[in-house]
N, C-alpha and C positions, 0 to 999 in steps of 0.2 A: 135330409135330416129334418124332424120336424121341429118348429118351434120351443116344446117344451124341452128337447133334447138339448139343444143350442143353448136353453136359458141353464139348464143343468150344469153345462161347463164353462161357467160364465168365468169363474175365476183363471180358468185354466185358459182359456180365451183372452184374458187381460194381460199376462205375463207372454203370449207368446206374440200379440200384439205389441206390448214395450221392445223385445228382442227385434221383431223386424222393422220395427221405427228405428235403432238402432242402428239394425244391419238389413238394410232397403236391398242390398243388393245379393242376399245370399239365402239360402234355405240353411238350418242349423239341423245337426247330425243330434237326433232325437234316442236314447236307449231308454227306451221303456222299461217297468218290471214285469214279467211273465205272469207270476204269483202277484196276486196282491196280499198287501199285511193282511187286511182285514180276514182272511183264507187261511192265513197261516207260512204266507209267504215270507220271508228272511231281509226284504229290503223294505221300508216304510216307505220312500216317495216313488209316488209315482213314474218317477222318470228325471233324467239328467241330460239337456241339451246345450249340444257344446257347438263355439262360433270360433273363427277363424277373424281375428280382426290385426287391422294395420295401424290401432292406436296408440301414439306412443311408440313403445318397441311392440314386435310382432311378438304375438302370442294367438292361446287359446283361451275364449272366455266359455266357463262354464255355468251353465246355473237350472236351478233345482225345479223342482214341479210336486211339492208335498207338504210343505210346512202349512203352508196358507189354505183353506179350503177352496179346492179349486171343485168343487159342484155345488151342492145344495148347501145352504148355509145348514149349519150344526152346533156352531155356542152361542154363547145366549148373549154374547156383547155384540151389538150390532154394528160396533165403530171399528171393530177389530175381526182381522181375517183371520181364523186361526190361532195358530200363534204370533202371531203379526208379523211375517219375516218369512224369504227365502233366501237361500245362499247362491252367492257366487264365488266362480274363482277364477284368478289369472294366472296361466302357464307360460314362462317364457318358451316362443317357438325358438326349435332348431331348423334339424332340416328334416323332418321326420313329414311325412306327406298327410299322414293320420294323425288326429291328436291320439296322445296315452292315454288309459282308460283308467290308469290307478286316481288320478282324482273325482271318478265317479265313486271308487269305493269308499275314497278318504269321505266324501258328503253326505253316503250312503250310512257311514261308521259313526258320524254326526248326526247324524239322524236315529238314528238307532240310539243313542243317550239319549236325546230331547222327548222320544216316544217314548223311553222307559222311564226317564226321571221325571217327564213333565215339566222341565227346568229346559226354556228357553234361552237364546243369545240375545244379544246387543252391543251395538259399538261400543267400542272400549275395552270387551270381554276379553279374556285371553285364557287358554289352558296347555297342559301340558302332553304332547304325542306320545310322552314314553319310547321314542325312537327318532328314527326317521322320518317325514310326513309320508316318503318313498320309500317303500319297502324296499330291499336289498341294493340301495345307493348309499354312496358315500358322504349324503348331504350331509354340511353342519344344521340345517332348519329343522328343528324338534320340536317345534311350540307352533301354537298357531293362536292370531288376533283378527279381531275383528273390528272392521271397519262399514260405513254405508258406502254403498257403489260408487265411484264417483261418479261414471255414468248413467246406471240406471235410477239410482238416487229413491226412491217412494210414489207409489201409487196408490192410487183407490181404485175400488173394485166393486162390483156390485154386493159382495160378500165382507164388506170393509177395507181395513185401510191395510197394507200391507210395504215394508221397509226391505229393500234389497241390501243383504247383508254379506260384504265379501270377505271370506277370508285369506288371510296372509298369511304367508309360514314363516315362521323368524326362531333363529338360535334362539337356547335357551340364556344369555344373558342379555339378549334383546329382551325375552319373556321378564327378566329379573327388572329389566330396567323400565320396561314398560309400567309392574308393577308398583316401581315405587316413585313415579310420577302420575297423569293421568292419562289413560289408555287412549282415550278420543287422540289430546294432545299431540300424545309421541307417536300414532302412526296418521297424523295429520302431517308432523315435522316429516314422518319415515319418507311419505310420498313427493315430497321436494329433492327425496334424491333418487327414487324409485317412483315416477310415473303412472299412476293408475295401482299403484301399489302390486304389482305382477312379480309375483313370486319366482325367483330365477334360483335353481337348487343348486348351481356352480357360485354361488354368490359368499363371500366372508362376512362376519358379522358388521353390522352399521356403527356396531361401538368402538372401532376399530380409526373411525373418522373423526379426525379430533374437532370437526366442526359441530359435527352431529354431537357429540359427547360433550360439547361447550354449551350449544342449545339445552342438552338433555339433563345438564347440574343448575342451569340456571330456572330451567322449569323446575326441577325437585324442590332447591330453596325458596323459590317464589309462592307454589302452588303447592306443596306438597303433593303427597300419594292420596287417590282415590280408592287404594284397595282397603278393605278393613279386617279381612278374612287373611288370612297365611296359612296354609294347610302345612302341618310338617308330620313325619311319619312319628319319629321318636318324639314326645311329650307328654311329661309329665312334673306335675307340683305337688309336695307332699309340705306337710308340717314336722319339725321336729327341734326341740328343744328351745322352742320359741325363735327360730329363723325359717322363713321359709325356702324350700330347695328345687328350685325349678331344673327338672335334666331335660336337653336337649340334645341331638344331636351335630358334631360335629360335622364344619365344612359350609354350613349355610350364614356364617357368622354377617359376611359382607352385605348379607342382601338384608338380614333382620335388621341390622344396627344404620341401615339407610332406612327400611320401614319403620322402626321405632321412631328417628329424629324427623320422616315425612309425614307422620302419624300422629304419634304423642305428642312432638316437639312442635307443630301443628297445633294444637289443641284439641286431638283427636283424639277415637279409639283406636288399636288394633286386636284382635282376637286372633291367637294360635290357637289351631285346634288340630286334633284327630278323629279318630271313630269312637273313642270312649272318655275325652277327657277336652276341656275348654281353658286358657288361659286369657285373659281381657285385662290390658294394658289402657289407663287412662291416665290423665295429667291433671294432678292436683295439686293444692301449695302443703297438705301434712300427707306425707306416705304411708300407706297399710295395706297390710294384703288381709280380703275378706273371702267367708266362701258361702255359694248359697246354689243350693241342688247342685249338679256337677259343673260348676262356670266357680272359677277362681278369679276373683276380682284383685288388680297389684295396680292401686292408688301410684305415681309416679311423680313427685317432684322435679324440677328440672336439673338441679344436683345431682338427686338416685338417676336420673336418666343417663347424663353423662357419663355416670360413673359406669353402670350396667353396658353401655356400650364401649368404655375401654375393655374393660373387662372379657367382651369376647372375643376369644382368642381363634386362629385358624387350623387348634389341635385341640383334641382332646385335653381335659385337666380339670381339677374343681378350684374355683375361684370365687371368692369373699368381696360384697360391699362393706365399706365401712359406715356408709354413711345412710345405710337401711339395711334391716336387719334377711337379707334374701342369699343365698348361695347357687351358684348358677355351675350346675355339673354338665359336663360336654361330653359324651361318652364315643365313641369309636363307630362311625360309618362306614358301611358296606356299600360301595356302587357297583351294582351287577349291570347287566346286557340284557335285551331282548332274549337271550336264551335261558337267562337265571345264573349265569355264571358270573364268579365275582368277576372284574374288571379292576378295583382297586379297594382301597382301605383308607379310610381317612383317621388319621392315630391323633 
């Protein structure tokens, strides 16, 4: 190979350099892409090499070969690789002699968002799988967070600096509770009881631990929530008759009325949104709801705050502050499946 060749894969040289500083004693099971994106190929990174390690509990570590520019430098920031970050992940081993190949897709499915949104990860990050992280298992892990390696931790490259980014699969009231404290935080706590934070798909939720859940209220109150965004599907605020009437969807009461008090009660914002509508909650000492382009601004006193969080209820119904002039409608949830079939009804 000639020199210029070698300087070309300089980045991709760097990351497989960390991996066998790592694992000194083993070759890692490399799956390439056949297609590349740039061709019109269906998977964006380059490839996904998986290791076999004894750290901690036995498992597989996974990790990526595409986020970060692994040849010729390409953006114009010269401190930054890429997008600054490749992923990893931990599989708890069983007895299976190969590792499972579904978490190249899951990385592969991550990637394919970050190439089409443009919209990178970072510790703390957390979203929602919409299922399984394993396709037809019985996992409760529907959500996945992000953490930096513990092991591989950050490097520089000749192409810039780049953050090894592992992800973790967690229940979705892991996901709830992550959100309304800070992400870093809770799966820094996560890995005191999960080692290398290695995703085990037979695992129950950590909220379940009432040690971890004593850690996890006393950070809420201390530190509040770092998220400021709430996506919910159902929302909307309208005016009428000089009160305004925010509808929301029933069933999410729990997790809004801990982000409003780790938020607002904070001294913070939160912002509900959807695809065509913005609600932004902030804490002031006189309450008002103002509107300006499509963002509804709801001024909060810490009175109307408590009050707005009695107030939501875990059914359906419309219900009155007295003490700011807002009506909070809850209308009826549909929780469907993977297939689009209802599953339940939240009344």
């Amino acid at each position: 190979m000639s020199e210029e060749n070698e300087m070309n894969q300089a980045g991709f040289d760097a990351i497989a350099e960390a991996m066998h500083h790592l694992y000194p004693d083993q070759q890692g099971l490399y799956y390439g892409t056949l297609i590349p994106y740039m061709l019109g190929g269906k998977d964006p990174l380059d490839g996904v090499e998986i290791w076999k390690s004894e750290h901690g509990i036995p498992h597989w570590h996974y990790v990526t070969y595409g986020f970060s520019e692994l040849y010729e430098k390409e953006s114009e920031d010269p401190q930054v690789s890429g997008y600054g970050f490749e992923l990893t992940f931990r599989l708890k081993r069983g007895e299976e002699q190969q590792p499972p190949l579904w978490p190249v897709n899951l990385l592969q499915n991550l990637a394919r968002y970050v190439f089409s949104s443009g919209h990178g990860f970072a510790a703390g990050h957390h979203m929602n799988a919409n299922g399984p992280i394993a396709l037809n298992t019985d996992t409760q892990l529907t959500a996945l967070g992000f953490c930096i390696d513990p092991e591989l931790n950050q490097m520089d490259t000749p192409n810039g600096h780049c953050v090894f980014l592992q992800v973790v699969g967690l229940t979705e009231d892991e996901r709830e509770a992550l959100m309304c404290w800070n992400g870093v935080s809770f799966l820094t706590e996560f890995q005191c009881y999960f080692p290398l934070c290695v995703t085990d798909l037979a695992r129950c939720s950590i909220m379940e631990n009432p040690s971890f859940r004593k850690t996890w209220q006393a950070g809420v109150e201390r530190d509040g929530s770092s998220t400021a965004f709430l996506y919910m599907d159902k929302l909307q605020i309208r005016q009428e008759n000089g009160h305004a009437i925010l509808c929301l969807g029933a069933g999410h009461q729990e997790t809004l009325k801990r982000m409003l008090r780790a938020r607002v009660g904070k001294g913070r914002t939160l912002t509900l949104q959807n695809r065509s509508q913005a609600v932004l909650f902030c804490p002031g000492k006189q309450g008002e709801v103002r509107e300006k382009d499509q963002m509804t601004t709801v001024v909060l006193p810490q009175e109307a705050l408590e009050e707005l969080c009695a107030v939501l209820e875990p059914h359906a119904g419309v219900y009155s502050l007295s003490s700011f002039p807002l009506i909070v409608e809850l209308t009826p949830t549909t929780i469907t499946g993977q297939d689009g079939k209802t599953v339940s009804v939240i009344e």
